[in-house]
N, C-alpha and C positions, 0 to 999 in steps of 0.2 A: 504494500500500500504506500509506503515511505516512497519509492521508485515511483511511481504512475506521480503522487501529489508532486514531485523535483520535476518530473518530467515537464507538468501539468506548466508549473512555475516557467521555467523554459520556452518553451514552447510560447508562453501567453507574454513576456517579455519580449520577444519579438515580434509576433504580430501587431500590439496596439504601435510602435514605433513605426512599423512601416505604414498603418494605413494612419496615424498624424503626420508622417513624413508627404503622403500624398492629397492629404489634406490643408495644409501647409502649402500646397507648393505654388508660388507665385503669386505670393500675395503676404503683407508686412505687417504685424499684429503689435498693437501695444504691450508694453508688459502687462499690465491689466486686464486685457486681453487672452495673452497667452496664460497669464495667470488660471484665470476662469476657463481655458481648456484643460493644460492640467489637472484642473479639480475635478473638471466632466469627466474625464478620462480613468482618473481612479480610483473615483465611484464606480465608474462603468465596470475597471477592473476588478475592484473586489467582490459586486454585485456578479459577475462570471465565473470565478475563482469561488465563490461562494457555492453557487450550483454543482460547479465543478466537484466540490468536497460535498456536500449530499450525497451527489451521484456515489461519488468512490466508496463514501461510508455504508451506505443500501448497499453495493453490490459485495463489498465485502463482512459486512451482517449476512447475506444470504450466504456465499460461499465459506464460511469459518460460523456457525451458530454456536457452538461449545463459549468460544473465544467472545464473542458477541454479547452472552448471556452473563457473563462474567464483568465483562467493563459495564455492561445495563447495573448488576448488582454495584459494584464497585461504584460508578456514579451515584446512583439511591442515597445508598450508604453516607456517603460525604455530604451529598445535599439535607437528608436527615440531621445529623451532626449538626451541622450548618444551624437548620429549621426547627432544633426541636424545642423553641423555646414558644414556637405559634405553632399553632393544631389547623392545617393548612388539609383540606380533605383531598386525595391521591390522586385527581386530576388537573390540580393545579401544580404538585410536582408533576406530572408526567407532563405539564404545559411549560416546565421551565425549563426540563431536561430537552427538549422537542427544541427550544428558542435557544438552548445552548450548541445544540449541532447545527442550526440555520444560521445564528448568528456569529458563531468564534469555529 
């Protein structure tokens, strides 16, 4: 999984540069400007790199489930710990643990 996420990173490193390189091309932008592509850009990127890691996580939950079922406990566990000082009823952990592999 480590291999495909490097790759993933790679891969997606070079694509956004060449198509702002061709978006870019012949024509002079403020820093202000360019500033505000920049930002479009890596939003854009992590909003892809985001999907990207979903994807990888599903398909590696399906192919390794022993492994799977273990980091599921192991996460509970810690967020428990965390939460046990509010009595949070078990769908709102399963909604934080859900927002932590969407969002990190």
């Amino acid at each position: 999984m480590l291999r495909a996420v490097q790759q993933a990173a790679r891969l997606s490193a070079r694509v956004p540069a060449l198509t702002r390189g061709m978006a870019l091309e012949g024509t002079k932008f403020s820093e202000g400007e360019k500033a505000i592509e920049d930002l479009y850009f890596t939003k854009e990127d992590q909003r892809l790199m985001g999907k990207l890691l979903l994807k990888i996580k599903e398909q590696s939950d399906l192919a390794d489930k022993h492994a799977a079922e273990g980091v599921k406990a192991a996460e509970m566990s810690a967020l428990k710990q965390i939460l046990a000082k509010f009595d949070l009823p078990k769908e709102v952990v399963d909604k934080l643990i859900k927002w932590k592999h969407t969002h990190y």
